[in-house]
C-alpha positions in Angstrom: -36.7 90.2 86.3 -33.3 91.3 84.3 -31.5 88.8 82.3 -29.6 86.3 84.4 -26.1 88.4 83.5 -27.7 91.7 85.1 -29.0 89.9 87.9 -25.8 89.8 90.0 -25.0 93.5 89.1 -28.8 94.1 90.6 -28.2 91.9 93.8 -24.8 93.8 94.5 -26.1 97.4 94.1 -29.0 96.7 96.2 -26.7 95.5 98.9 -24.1 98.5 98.9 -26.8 101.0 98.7 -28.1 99.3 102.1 -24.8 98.5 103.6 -22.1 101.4 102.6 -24.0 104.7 102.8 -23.2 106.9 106.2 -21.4 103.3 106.7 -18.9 105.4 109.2 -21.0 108.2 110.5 -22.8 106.5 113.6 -20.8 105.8 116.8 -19.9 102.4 117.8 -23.2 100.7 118.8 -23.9 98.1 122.0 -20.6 96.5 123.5 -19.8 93.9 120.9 -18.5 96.7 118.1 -16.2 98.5 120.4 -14.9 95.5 122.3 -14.1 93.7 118.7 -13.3 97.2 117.6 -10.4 98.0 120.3 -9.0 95.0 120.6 -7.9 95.8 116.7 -6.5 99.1 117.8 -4.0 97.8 120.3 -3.5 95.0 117.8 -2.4 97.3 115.5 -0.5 99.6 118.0 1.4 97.2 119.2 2.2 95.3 116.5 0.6 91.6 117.5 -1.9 90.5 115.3 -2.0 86.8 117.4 -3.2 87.6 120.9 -6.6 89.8 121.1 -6.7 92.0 123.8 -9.1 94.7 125.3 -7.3 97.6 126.5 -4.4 95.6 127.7 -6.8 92.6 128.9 -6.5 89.1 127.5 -9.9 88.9 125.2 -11.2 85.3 125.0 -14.6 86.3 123.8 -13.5 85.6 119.5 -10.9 84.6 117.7 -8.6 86.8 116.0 -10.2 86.6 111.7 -12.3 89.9 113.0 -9.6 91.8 113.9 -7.5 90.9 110.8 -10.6 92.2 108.8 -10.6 95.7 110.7 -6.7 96.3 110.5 -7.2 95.7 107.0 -10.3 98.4 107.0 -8.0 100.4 108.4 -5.0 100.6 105.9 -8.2 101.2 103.5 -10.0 103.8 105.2 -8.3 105.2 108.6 -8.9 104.0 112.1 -12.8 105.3 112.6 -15.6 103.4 112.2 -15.7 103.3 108.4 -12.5 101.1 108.6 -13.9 99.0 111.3 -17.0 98.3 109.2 -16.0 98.4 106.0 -14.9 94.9 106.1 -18.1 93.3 107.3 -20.0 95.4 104.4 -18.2 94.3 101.3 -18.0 90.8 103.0 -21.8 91.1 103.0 -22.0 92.1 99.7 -20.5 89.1 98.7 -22.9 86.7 101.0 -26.2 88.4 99.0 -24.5 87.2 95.6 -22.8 83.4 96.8 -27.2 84.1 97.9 -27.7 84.5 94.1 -25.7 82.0 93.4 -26.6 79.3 95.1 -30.3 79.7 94.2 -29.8 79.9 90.6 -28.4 76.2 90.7 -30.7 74.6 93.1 -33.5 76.3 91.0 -33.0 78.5 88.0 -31.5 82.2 87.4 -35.0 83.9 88.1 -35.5 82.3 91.4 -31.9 83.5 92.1 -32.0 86.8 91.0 -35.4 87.6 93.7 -33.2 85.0 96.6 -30.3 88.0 96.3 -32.2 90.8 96.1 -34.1 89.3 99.4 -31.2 88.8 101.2 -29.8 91.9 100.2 -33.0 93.9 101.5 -33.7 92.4 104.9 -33.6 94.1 107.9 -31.4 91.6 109.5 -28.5 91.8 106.7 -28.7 95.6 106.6 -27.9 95.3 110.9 -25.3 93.0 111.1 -23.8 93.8 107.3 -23.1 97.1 108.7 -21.6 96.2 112.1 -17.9 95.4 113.2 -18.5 92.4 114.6 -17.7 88.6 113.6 -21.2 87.8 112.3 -20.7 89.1 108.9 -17.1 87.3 108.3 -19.1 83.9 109.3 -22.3 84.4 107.6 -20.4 85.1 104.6 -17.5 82.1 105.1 -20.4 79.6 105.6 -22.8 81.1 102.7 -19.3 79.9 100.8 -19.5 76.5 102.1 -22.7 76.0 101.2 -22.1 77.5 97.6 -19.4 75.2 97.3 -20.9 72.2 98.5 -24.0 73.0 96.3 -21.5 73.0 93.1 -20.1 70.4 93.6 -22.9 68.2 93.7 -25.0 69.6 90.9 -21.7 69.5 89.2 -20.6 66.1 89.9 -24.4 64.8 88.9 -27.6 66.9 90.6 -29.3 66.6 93.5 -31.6 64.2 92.7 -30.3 61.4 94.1 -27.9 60.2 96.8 -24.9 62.8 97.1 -21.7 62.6 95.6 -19.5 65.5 96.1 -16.5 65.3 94.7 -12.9 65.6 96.2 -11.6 68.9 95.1 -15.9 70.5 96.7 -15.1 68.7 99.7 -11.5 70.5 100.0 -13.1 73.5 99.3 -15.9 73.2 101.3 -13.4 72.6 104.2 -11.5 75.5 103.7 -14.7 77.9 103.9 -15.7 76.5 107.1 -12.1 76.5 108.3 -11.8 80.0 107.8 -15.4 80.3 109.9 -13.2 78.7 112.6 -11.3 82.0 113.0 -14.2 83.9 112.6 -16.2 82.5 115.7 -15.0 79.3 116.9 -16.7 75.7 116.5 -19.6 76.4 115.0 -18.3 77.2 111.6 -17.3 73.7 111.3 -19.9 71.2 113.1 -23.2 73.0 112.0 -22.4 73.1 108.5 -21.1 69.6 108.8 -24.8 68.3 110.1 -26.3 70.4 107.2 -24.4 68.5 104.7 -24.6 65.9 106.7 -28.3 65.4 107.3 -28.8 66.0 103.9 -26.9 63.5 102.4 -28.8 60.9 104.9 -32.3 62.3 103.8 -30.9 62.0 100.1 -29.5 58.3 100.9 -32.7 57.1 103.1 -34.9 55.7 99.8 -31.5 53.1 98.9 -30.4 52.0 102.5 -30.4 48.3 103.5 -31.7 46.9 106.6 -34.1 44.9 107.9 -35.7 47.2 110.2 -35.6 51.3 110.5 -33.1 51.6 112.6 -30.4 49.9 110.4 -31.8 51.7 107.7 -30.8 55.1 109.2 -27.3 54.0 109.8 -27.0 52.6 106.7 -27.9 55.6 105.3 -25.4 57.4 108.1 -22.5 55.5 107.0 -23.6 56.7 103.0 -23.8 60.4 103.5 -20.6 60.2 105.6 -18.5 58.8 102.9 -20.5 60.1 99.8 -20.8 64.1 101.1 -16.9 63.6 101.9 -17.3 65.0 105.6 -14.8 63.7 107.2 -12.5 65.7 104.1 -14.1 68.9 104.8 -13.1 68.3 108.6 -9.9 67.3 108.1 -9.3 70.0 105.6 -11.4 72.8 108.1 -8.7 71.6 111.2 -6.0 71.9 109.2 -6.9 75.8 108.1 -7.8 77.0 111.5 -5.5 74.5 113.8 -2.5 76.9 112.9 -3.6 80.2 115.1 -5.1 78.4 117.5 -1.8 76.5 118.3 0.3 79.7 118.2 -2.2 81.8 120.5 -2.5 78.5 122.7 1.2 78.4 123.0 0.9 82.6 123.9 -1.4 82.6 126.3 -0.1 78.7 128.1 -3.6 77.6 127.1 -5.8 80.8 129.1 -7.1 81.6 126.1 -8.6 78.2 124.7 -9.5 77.5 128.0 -11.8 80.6 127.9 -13.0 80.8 124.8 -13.7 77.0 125.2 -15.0 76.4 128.0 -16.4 79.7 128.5 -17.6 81.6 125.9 -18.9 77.6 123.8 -19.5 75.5 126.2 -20.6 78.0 129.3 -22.9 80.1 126.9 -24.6 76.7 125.4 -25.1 75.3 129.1 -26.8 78.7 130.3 -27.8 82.1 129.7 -25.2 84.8 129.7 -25.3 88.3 129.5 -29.1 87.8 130.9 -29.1 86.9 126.7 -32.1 84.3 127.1 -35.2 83.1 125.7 -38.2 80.4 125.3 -36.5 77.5 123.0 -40.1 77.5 120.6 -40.5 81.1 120.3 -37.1 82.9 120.5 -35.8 82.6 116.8 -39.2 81.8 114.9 -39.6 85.7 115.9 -35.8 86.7 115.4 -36.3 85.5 111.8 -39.8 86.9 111.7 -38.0 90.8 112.3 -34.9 90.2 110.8 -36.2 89.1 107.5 -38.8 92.2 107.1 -40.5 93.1 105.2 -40.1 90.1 103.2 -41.8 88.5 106.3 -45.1 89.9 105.7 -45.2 87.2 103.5 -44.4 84.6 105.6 -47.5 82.1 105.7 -47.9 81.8 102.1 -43.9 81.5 101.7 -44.1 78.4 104.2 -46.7 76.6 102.4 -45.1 76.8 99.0 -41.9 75.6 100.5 -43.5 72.4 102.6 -45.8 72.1 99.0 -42.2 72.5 97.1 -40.5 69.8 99.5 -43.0 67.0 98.9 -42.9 67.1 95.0 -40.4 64.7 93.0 -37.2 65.8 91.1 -34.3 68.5 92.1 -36.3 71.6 93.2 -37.4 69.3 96.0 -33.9 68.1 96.5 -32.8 72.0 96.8 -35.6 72.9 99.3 -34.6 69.6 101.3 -31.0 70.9 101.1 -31.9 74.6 102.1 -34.2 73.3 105.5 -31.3 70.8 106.8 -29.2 74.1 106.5 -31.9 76.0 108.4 -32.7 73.4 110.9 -28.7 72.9 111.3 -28.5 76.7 112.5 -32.0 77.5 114.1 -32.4 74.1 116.1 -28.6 74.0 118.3 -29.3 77.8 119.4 -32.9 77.4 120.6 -31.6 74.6 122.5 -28.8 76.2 124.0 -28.9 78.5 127.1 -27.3 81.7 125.3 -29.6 83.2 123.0 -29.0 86.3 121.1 -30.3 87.1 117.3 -27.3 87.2 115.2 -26.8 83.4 116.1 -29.1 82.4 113.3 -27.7 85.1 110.8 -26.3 82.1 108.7 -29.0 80.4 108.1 -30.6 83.8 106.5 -29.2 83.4 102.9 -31.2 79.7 102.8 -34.2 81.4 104.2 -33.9 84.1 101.3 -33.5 81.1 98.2 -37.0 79.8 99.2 -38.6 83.5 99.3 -37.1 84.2 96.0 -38.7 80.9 95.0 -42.0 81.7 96.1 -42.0 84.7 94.9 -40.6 83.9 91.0 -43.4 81.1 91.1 -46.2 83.7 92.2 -45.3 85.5 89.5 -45.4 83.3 87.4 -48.3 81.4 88.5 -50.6 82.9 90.8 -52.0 79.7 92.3 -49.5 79.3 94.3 -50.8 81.3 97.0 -54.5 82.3 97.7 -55.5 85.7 97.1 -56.3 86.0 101.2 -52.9 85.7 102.1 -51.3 87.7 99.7 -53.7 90.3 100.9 -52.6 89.5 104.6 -49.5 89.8 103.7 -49.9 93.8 102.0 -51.9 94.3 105.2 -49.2 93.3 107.5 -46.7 94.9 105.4 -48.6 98.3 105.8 -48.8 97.5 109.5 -45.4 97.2 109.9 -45.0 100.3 108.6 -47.2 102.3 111.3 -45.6 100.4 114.1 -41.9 101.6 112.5 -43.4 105.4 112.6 -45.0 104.7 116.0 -41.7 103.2 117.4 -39.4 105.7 116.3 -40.8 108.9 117.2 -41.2 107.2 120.9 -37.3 106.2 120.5 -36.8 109.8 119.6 -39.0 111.7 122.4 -37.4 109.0 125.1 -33.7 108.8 123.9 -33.0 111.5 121.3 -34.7 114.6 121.1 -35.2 116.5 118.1 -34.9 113.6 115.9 -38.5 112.3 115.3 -38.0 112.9 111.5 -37.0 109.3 111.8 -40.4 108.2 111.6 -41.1 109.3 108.5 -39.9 105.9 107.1 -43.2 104.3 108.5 -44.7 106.1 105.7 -42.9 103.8 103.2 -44.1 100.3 103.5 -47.5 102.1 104.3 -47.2 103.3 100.6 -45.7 100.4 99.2 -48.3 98.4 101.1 -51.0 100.2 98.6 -49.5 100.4 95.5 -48.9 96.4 95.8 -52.6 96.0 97.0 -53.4 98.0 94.0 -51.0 96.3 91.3 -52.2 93.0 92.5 -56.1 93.5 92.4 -55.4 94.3 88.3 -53.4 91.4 88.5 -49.7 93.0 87.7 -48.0 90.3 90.0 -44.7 91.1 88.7 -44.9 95.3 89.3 -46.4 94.0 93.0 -43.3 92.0 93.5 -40.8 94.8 92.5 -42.6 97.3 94.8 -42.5 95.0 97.8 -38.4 95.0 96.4 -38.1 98.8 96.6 -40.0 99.3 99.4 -37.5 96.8 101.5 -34.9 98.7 99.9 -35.7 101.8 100.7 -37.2 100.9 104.6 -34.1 99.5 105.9 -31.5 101.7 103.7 -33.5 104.4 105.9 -33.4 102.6 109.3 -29.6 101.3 109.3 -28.1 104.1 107.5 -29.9 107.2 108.4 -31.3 106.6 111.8 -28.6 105.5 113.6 -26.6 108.6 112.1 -29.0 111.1 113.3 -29.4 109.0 116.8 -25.8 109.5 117.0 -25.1 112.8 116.2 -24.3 114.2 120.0 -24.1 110.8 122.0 -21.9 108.9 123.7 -18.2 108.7 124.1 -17.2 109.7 120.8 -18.9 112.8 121.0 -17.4 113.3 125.2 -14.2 112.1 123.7 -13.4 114.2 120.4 -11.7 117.0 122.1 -8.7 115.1 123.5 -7.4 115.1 120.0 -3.9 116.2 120.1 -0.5 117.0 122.6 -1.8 119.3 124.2 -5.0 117.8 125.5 -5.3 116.9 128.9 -5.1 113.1 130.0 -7.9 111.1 130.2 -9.2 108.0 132.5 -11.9 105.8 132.5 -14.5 104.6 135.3 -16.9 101.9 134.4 -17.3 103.3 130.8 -19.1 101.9 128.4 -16.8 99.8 126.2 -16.8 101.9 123.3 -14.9 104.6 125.4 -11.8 102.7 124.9 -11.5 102.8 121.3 -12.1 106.6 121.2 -9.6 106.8 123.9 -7.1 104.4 123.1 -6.8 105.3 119.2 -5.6 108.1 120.5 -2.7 106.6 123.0 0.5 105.6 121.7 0.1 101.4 122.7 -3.5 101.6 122.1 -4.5 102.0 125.8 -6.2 104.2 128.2 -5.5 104.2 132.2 -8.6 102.5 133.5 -9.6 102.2 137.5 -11.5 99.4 138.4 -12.5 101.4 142.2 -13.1 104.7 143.2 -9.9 104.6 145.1 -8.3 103.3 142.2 -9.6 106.6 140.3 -8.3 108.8 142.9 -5.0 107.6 142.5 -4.4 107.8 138.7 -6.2 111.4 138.7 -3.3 112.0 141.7 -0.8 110.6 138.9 -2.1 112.6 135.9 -2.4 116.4 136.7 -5.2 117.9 135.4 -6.9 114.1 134.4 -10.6 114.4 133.0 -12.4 110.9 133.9 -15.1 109.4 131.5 -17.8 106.8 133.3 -21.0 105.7 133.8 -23.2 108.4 134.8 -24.5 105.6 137.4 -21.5 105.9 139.3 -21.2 109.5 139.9 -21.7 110.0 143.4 -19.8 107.1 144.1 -16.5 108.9 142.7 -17.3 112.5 143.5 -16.2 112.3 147.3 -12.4 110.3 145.5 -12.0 112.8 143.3 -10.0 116.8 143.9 -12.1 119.3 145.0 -13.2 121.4 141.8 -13.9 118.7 139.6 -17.4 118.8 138.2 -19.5 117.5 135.2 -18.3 119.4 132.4 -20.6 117.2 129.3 -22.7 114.5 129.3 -24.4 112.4 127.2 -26.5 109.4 125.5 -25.8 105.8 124.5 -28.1 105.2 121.7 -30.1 102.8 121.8 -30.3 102.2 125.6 -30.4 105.8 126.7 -27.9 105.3 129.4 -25.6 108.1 130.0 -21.9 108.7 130.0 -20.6 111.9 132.2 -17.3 113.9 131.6 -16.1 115.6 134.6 -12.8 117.7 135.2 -11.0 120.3 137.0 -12.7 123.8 137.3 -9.9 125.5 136.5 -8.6 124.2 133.4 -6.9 126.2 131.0 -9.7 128.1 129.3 -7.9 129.2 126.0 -6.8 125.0 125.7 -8.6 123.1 122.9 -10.7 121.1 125.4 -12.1 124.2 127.0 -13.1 125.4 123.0 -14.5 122.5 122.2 -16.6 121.4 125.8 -19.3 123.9 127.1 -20.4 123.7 130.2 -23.6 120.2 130.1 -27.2 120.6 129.6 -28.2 117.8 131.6 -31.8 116.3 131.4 -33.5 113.0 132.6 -31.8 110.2 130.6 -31.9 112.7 127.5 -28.7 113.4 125.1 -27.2 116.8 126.0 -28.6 119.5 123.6 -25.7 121.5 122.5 -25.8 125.1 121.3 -22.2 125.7 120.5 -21.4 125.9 117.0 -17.9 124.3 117.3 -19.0 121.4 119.3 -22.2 120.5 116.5 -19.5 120.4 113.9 -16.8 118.5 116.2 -19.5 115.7 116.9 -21.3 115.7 113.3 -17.6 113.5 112.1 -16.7 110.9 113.1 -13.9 112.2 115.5 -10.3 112.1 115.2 -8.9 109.9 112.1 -5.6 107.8 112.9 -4.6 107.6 108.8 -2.2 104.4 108.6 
């Protein structure tokens, strides 16, 4: 590896060229981008950056620190998807080097170097670095916590014995996991406190009085409590995020506490929402398993170096100890709880990437620290992985997107990096094996987050239904049980940052009465159930996609529209197939739906 002065400059190029490239040019994905990403919009159109709302609807789901990233993305880059995500990537960027960091002083700066360039080429961190949700704004805020608790206790004396974190860490500490607050409740405070705080009992367990176990575990309690300072880092966390949460309290007379509370904490730990479940043992073990590819191929030997690691004496033990409470803080709570859903765990990634990077710096160095077998193993399932990426993708393509099985190609790369690493390591050039397994996780999941989804989303969905009502002279627009992402193409567009939605057919009928010459996005599942509301004439005038679901989205209007308007130019009359994207011949409309639509410059 570089010297330990390149090493971050290594670790942060790695991570943009995953997270910024074609960073705006696929649509809004699933429902959590476009509700996070709307409720911005009519943040920003109406000038309240306290109470979130969805398209004029009180939004309890997460608090507001999202939405102040994305108005801030959008002074920087226009309201389109580049400003919505532009936040989360740099924000990223910055997790994969407090990564760095943090590995470097529980270990050394080789060790940190490969625990950044890991976390900064998983598959997980180039998904949710790359989306506008509040994932990336908390893995990052909590990545700081741990950095600054970790300096603060190597600084105030190592971590080889019982923990003493100084007053100014613990302030610091707090305000990282108070800012988490904002970013997605609770859980940015009490998991990271039982990290620290589990870890400072382990670290205090060998000195505790008592006559009998049991008073040696409180006794040890009662240490880590005062000497790891938690009750500082609470008070200081409160005293952060207690501020909005009053004012938007005070807003809303308490609706929106009460349901993000009791709701979207306490109702999604109790049971499964969303139909988001999953078996407690198995659920995450194979989250982390995907989302850490293809550093994962290497799991089993990575797991035994790290419970080998954990059992040894002095301060790389202490470290690994340190990185599992973190682990077990974040995995264990949301394999218990009912709601299960695999950015959860995304926190806990940057711990899981300081003890590959430590594996891999000490295979290097020393090859008996893993058997040749299940190096080998892990080459094989590398190369695996790659024919079940090729596999997967061209099926994805012939089911959901036609005409774009060039995807697959990417399968070919961890095949190849699979054999050159197989090949490096039988003439025993360990450290040329480990930087091709780097390059070839660079290169797989630059491919998968930044040019597949692009390509998927060329001609899908409601940006590409809704990029012709740019404009005064379009035609007004409604929504019928549209896909969520149809109110931020829509409602960038309106004045407040809303669209007229009807919640019944009847309810249709009468804003289409109200709106002459109305065109009404919706579900395509709904379309016989509106025809017979809806003004004779009106038919399906395009349709298409929702990557990666398939589900499709209808536009229908009046026959007799204007045909020299700008709609009529830019929608031709829908090739409609069986759960298949429309395949569109025009040349107008291919270049229309190749950007990313209409751009509200602040």
């Amino acid at each position: 590896m570089p010297s330990p002065r390149v090493a971050p400059l290594i670790v942060a190029a790695l991570a943009a060229a995953v997270l910024l490239p074609n960073l705006g040019a696929a649509p809004l994905w699933d429902e959590d981008e476009p509700l996070n990403v709307a409720c911005s919009v009519a943040m920003r159109a109406g000038g309240d950056w306290i109470v979130p709302t969805f398209n004029g609807r009180l939004r309890v789901e997460k608090p507001a620190l999202v939405n102040w990233l994305q108005l801030a993305g959008f002074t920087l880059a226009g309201v389109n998807e580049t400003g919505a995500r532009i936040g989360s990537a740099i924000l990223t960027i910055g997790t994969c080097l407090l990564t760095w960091d943090i590995a470097r002083r529980l270990f050394d700066p080789v060790v940190g170097a490969w625990a950044g360039v890991v976390m900064a080429t998983c598959l997980w961190t180039g998904i949710a670095g790359r989306a506008a949700t509040p994932d990336a704004p908390l893995a990052f805020l909590t990545t700081l916590a741990l950095a600054t608790f970790v300096r603060g206790v190597v600084h105030a004396g190592g971590l080889d014995h019982p923990v003493r974190l100084p007053t100014s860490a613990a302030i610091a500490t707090g305000a990282a996991a108070g800012a988490a607050m904002l970013a997605k409740g609770p859980v940015g405070l009490v998991l990271p406190l039982a990290a620290f705080g589990l870890f400072a009992w382990w670290q205090a367990l060998p000195q505790a009085a008592g006559a009998g176990p049991v008073r040696r575990w409180l006794d040890a309690g009662r240490r880590a409590s005062r000497d790891a300072r938690l009750g500082t880092i609470a008070v200081t966390a409160l005293l952060v995020a207690a501020p909005w949460y009053v004012v938007v309290t005070l807003r809303t007379e308490g609706a929106w506490l009460r349901g993000f509370l009791l709701v979207h904490n306490v109702g999604r730990f109790a049971a499964p929402m969303e139909g988001h479940s999953g078996s407690p043992l198995f659920y995450y073990p194979c989250v982390l398993l995907v989302g850490m590819f293809p550093w994962s191929s290497g799991w089993i030997p990575a797991l035994r170096h790290a419970l080998q690691l954990g059992r040894e004496p002095g301060p790389p033990a202490c470290g690994t100890r340190l990185l599992a409470a973190w682990i077990i803080a974040w995995v264990i709570p949301f394999s218990i709880a009912g709601t299960k859903l695999p950015g959860y765990v995304w926190p806990a990634y940057p711990a899981l990437a300081c003890l590959c990077g430590h594996f891999i710096a000490t295979w290097v160095r020393c090859p008996d620290v893993a058997s040749e077998r299940w190096m080998r193993a892990a080459w094989f399932w590398l190369g695996a992985a790659g024919v079940a990426i090729a596999a997967g993708l061209l099926w994805a393509a012939w089911r959901i997107v036609p005409g774009t099985a060039w995807i697959g190609v990417v399968g070919l790369v961890p095949l190849a990096g699979a054999a050159v690493a197989w090949m490096l390591h039988d003439r025993d050039a360990r450290a040329g094996a480990a930087m091709t397994w780097a390059a070839t996780a660079a290169i797989t999941v630059a491919w998968l987050v930044a040019v597949a989804p692009a390509a998927a989303g060329l001609d899908s969905g409601p940006r590409h239904l809704v990029a012709g009502f740019a404009g005064a002279s379009a035609p007004p627009l409604v929504l019928y049980r549209a896909p969520p992402s149809a109110v931020f193409y829509a409602a960038r567009l309106a004045p407040l940052g809303r669209v007229p939605e009807a919640s019944s057919p009847e309810a249709l009928a009468d804003l289409v009465a109200r709106h002459d010459g109305a065109h009404v996005l919706l579900d395509a599942r709904f379309e016989d159930a509106v025809r017979t509301h809806l003004p004779a004439g009106y038919r399906v005038i395009r349709d298409a996609a929702v990557p990666p679901s398939g589900r499709r989205v209808l536009l229908m209007g009046p026959s007799s529209h204007d045909p020299d308007s700008r709609l009529a130019r830019c929608v031709p009359a829908p090739h409609r197939g069986s759960g298949q994207a429309s395949l569109l011949s025009s040349t107008a409309v291919l270049h229309l739906s190749a950007t990313p639509g209409p751009t509200v410059t602040p």
